[in-house]
N, CA, C and O atoms as a GROMACS GRO file, in nm:
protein
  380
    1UNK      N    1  -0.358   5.956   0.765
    1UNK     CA    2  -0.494   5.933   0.810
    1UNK      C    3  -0.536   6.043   0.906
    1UNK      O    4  -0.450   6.107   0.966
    2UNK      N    5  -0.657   6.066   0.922
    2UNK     CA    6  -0.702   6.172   1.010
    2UNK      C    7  -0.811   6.093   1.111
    2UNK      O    8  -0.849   5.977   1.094
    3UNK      N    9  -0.847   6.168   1.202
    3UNK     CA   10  -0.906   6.152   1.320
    3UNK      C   11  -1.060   6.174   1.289
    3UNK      O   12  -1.109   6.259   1.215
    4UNK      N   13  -1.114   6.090   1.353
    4UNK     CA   14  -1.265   6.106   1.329
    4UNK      C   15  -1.381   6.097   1.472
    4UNK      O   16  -1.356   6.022   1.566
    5UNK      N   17  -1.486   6.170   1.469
    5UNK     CA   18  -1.563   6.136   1.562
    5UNK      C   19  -1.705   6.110   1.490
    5UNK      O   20  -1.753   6.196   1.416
    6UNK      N   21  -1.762   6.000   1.514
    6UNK     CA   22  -1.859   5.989   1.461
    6UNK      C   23  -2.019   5.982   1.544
    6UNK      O   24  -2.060   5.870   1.514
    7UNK      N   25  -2.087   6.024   1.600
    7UNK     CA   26  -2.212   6.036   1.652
    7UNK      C   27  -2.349   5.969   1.566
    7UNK      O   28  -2.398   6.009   1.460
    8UNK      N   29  -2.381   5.879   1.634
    8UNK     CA   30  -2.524   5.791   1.547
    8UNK      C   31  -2.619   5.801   1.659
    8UNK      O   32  -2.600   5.764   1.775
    9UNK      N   33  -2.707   5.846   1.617
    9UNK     CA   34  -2.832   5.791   1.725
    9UNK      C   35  -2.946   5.716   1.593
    9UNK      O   36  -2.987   5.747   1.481
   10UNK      N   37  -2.962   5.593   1.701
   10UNK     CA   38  -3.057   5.502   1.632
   10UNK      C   39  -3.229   5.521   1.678
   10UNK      O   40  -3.272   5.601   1.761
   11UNK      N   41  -3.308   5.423   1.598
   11UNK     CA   42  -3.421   5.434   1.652
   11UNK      C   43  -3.473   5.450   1.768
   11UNK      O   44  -3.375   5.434   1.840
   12UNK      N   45  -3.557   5.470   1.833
   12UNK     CA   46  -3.555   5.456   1.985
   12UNK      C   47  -3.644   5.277   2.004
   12UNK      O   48  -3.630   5.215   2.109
   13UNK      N   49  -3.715   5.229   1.905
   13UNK     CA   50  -3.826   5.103   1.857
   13UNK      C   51  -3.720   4.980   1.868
   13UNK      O   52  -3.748   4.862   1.892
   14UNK      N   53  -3.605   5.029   1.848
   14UNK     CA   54  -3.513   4.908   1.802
   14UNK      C   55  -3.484   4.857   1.927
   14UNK      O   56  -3.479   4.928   2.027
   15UNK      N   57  -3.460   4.708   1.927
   15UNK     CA   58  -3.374   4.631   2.044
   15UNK      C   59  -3.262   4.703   2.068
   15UNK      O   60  -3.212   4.784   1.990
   16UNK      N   61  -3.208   4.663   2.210
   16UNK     CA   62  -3.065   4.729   2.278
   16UNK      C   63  -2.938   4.622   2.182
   16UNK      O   64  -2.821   4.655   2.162
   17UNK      N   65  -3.006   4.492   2.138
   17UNK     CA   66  -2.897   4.428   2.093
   17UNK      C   67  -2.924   4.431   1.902
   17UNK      O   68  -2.833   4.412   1.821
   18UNK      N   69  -2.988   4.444   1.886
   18UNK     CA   70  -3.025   4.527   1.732
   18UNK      C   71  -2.946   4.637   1.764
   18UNK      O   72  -2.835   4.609   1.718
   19UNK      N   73  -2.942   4.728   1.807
   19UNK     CA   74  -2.859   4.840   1.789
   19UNK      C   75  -2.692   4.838   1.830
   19UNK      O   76  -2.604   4.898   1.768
   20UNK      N   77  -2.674   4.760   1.945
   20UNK     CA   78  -2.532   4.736   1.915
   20UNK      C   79  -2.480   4.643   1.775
   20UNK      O   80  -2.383   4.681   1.709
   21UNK      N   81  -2.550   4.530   1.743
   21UNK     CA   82  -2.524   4.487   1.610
   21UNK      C   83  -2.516   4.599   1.485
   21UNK      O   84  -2.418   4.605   1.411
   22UNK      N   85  -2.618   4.675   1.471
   22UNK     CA   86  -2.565   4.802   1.421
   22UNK      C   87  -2.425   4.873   1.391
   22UNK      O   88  -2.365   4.913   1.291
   23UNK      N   89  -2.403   4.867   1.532
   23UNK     CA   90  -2.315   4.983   1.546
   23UNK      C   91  -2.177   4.869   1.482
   23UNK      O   92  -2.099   4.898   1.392
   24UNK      N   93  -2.179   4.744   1.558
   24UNK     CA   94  -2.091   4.623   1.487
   24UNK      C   95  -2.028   4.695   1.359
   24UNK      O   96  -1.929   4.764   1.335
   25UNK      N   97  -2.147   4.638   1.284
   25UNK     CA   98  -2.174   4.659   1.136
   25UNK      C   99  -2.099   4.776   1.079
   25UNK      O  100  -2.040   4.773   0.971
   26UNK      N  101  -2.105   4.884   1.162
   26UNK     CA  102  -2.068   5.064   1.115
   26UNK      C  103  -1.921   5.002   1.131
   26UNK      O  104  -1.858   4.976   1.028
   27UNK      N  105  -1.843   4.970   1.305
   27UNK     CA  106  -1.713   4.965   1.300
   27UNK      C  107  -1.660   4.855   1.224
   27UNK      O  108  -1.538   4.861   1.204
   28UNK      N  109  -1.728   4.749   1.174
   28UNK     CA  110  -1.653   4.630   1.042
   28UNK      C  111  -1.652   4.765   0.892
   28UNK      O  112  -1.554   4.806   0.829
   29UNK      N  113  -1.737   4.786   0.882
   29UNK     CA  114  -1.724   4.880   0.758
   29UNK      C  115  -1.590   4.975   0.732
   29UNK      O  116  -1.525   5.007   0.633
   30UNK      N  117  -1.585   5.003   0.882
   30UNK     CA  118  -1.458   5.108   0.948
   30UNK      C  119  -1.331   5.048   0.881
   30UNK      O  120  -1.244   5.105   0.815
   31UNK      N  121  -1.344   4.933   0.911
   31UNK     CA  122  -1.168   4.814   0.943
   31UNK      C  123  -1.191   4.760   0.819
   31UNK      O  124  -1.100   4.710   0.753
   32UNK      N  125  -1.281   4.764   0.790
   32UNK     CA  126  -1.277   4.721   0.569
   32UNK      C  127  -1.219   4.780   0.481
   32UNK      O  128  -1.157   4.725   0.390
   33UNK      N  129  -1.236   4.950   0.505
   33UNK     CA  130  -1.208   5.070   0.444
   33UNK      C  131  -1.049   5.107   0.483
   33UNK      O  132  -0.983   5.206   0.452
   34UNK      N  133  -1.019   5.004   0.551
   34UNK     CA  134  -0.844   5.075   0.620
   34UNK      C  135  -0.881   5.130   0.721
   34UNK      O  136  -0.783   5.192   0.761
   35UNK      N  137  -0.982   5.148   0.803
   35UNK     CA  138  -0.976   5.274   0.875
   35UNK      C  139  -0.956   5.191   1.000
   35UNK      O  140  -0.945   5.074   0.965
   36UNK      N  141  -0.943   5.207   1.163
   36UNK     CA  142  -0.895   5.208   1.255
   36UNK      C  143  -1.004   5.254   1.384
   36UNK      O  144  -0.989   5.366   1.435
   37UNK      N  145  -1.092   5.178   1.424
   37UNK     CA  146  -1.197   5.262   1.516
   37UNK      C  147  -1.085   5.269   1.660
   37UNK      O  148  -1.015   5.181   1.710
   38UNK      N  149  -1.103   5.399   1.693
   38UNK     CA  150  -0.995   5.394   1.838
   38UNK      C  151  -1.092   5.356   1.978
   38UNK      O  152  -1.058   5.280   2.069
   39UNK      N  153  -1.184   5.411   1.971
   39UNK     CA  154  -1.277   5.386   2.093
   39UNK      C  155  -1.418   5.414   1.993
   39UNK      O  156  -1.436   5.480   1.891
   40UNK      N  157  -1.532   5.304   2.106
   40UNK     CA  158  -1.642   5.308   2.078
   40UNK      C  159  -1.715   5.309   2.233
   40UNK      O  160  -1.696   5.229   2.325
   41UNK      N  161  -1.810   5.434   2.229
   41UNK     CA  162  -1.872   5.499   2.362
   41UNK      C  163  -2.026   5.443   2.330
   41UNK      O  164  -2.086   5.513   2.248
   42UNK      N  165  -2.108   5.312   2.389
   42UNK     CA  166  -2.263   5.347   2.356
   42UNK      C  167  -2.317   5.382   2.468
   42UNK      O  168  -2.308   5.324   2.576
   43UNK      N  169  -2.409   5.539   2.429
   43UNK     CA  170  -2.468   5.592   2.534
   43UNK      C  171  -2.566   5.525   2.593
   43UNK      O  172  -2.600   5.539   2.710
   44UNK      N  173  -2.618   5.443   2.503
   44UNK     CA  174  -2.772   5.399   2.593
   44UNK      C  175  -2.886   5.457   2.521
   44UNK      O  176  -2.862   5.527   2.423
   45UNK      N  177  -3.046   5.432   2.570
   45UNK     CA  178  -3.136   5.557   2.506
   45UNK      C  179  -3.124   5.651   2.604
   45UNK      O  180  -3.113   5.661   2.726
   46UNK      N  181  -3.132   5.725   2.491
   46UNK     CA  182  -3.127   5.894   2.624
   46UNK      C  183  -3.247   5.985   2.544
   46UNK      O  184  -3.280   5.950   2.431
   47UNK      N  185  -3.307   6.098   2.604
   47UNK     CA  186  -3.392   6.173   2.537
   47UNK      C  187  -3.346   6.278   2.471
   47UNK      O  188  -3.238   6.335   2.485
   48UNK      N  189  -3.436   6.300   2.394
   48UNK     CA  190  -3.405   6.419   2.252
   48UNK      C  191  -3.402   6.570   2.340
   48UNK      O  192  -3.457   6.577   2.450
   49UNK      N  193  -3.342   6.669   2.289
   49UNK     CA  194  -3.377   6.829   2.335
   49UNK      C  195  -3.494   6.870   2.258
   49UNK      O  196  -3.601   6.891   2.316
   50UNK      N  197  -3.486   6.879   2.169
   50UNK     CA  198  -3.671   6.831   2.064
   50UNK      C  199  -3.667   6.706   2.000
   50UNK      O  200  -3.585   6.614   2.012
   51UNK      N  201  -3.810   6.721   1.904
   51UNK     CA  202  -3.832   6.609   1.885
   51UNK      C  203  -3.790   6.568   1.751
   51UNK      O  204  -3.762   6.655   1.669
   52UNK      N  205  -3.783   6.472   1.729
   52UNK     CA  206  -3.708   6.457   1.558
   52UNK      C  207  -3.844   6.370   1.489
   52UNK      O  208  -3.901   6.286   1.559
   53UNK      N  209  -3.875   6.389   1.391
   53UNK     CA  210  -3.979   6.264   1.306
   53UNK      C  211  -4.069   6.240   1.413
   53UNK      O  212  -4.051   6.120   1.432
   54UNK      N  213  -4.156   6.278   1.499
   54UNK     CA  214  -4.230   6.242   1.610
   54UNK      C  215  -4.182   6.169   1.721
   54UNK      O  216  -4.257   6.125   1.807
   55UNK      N  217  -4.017   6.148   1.722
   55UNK     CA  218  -3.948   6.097   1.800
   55UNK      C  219  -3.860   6.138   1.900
   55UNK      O  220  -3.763   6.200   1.857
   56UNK      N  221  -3.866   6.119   2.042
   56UNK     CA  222  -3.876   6.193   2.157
   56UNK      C  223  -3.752   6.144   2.222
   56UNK      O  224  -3.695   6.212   2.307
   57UNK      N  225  -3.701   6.000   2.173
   57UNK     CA  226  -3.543   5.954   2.247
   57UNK      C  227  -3.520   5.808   2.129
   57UNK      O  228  -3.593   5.749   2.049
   58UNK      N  229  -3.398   5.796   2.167
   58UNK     CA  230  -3.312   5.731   2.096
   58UNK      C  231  -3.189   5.659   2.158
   58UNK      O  232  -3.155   5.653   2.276
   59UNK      N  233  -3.126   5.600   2.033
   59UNK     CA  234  -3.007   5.549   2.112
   59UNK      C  235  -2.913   5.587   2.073
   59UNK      O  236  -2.893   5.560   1.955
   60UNK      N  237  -2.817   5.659   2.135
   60UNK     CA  238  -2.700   5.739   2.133
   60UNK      C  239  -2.553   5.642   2.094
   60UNK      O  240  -2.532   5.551   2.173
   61UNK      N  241  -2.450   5.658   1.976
   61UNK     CA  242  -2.338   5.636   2.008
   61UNK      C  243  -2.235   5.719   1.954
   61UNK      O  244  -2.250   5.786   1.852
   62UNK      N  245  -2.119   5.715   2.028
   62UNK     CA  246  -2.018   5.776   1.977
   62UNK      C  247  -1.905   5.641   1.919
   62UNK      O  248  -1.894   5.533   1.978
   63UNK      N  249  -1.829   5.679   1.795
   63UNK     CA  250  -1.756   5.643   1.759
   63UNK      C  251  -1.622   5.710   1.759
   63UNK      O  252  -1.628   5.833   1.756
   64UNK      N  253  -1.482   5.648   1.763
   64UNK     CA  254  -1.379   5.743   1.722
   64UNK      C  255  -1.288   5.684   1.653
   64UNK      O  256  -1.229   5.593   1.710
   65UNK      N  257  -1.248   5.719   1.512
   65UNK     CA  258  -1.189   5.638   1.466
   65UNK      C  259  -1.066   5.716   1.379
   65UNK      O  260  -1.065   5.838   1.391
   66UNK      N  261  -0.971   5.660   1.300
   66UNK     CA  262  -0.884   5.688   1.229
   66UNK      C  263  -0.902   5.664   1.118
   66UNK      O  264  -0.932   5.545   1.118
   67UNK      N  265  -0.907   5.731   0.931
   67UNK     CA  266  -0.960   5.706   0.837
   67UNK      C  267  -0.900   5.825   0.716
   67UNK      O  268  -0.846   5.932   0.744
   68UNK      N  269  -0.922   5.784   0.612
   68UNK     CA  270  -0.881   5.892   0.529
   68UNK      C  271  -1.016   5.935   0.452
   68UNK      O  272  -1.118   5.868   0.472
   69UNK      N  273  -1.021   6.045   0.363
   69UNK     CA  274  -1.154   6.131   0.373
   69UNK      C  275  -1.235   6.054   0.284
   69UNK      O  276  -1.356   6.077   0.279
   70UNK      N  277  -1.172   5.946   0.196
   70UNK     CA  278  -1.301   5.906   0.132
   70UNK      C  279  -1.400   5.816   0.195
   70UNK      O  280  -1.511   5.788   0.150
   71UNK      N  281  -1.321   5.757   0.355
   71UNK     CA  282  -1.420   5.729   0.427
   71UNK      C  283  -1.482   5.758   0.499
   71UNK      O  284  -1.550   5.671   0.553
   72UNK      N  285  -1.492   5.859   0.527
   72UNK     CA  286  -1.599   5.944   0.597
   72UNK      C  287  -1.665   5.975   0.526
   72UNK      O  288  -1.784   5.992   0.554
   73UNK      N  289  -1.614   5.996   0.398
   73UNK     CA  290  -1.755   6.025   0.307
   73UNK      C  291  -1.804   5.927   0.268
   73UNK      O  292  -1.923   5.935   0.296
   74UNK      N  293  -1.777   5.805   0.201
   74UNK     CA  294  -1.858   5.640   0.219
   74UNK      C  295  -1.941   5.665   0.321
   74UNK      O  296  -2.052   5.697   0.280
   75UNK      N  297  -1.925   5.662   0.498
   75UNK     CA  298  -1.963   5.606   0.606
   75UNK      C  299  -2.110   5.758   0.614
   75UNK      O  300  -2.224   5.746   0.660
   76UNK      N  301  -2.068   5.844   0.571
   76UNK     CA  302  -2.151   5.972   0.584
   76UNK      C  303  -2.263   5.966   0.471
   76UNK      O  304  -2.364   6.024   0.512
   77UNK      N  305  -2.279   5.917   0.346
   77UNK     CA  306  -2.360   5.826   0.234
   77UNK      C  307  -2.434   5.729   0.281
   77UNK      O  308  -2.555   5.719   0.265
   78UNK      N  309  -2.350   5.644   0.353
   78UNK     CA  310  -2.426   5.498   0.366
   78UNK      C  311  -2.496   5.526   0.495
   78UNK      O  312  -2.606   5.472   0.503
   79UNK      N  313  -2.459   5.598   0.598
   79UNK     CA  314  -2.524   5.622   0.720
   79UNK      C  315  -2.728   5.703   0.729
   79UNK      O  316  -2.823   5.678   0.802
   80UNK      N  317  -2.705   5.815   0.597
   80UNK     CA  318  -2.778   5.864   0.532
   80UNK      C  319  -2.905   5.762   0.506
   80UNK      O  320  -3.016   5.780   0.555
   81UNK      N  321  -2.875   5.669   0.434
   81UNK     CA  322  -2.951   5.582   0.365
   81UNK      C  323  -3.004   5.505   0.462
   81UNK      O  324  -3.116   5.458   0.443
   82UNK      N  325  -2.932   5.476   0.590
   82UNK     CA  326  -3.025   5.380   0.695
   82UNK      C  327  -3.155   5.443   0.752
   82UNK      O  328  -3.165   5.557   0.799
   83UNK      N  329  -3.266   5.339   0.739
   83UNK     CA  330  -3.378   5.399   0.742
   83UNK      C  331  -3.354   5.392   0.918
   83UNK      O  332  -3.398   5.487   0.983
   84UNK      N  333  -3.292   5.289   0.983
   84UNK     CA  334  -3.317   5.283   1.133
   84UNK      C  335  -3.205   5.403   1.177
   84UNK      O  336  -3.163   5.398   1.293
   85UNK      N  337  -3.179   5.462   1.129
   85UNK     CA  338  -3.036   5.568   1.215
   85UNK      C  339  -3.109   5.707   1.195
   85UNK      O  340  -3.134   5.755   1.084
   86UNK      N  341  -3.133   5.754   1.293
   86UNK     CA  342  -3.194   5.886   1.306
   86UNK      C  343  -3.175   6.008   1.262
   86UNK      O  344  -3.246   6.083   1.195
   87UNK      N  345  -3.027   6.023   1.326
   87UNK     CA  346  -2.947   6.156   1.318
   87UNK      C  347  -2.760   6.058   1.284
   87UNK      O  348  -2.728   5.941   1.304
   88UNK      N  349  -2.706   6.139   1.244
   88UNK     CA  350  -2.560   6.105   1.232
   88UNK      C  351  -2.493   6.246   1.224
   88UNK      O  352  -2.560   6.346   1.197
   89UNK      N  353  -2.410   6.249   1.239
   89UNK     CA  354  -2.248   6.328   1.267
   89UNK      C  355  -2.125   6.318   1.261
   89UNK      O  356  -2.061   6.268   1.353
   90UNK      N  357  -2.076   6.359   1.162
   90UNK     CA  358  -1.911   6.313   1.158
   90UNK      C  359  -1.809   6.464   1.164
   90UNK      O  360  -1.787   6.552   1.081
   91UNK      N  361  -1.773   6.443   1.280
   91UNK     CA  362  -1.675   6.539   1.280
   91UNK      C  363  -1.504   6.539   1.293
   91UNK      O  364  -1.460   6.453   1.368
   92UNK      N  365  -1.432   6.605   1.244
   92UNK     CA  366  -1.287   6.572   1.251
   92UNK      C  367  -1.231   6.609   1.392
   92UNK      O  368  -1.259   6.704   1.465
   93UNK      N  369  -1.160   6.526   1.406
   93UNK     CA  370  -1.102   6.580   1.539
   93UNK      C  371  -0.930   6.640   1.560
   93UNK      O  372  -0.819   6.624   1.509
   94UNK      N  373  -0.989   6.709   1.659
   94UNK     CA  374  -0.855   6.827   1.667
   94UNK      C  375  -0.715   6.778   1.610
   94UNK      O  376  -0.637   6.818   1.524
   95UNK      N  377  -0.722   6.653   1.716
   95UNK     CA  378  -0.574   6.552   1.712
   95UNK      C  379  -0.523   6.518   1.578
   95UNK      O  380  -0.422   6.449   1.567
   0.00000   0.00000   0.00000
């Protein structure tokens, strides 16, 4: 298995508890797939450096998890398709 970091920022419109249910949702998907979330960081809303879709801040999270590559590519597909998730990022990590 390899190391994963995953970065979501959600709507900025959405509830604080709509968006942790969200994020729920992302790490059950995680532990479905075999995979292993090691830590989950939620930033909070924080503001954009520009603007995305007329949208000026959001809600920030980091994920870190353990997984093999066809799930990151599942989670990198399905993340795509959410109309409420802004931006996403999956990067491998060093470890």
């Amino acid at each position: 298995m390899r190391s994963y970091e995953l970065m979501v920022i959600h709507r900025y419109d959405m509830a604080e508890a709509d968006v942790r249910s969200a994020v729920d949702e992302v790490e059950k998907a995680i532990t479905d797939r075999d995979g292993v979330v090691t830590a989950t960081d939620f930033w909070g809303k924080r503001r954009f450096a520009y603007e995305i879709d007329h949208m000026t801040e959001g809600f920030y999270t980091v994920l870190n998890f353990d997984g093999e590559v066809e799930l990151q590519q599942t989670l990198d597909r399905s993340l795509g398709l959410l109309d409420s998730v802004v931006r996403h990022k999956i990067v491998r990590s060093p470890n």
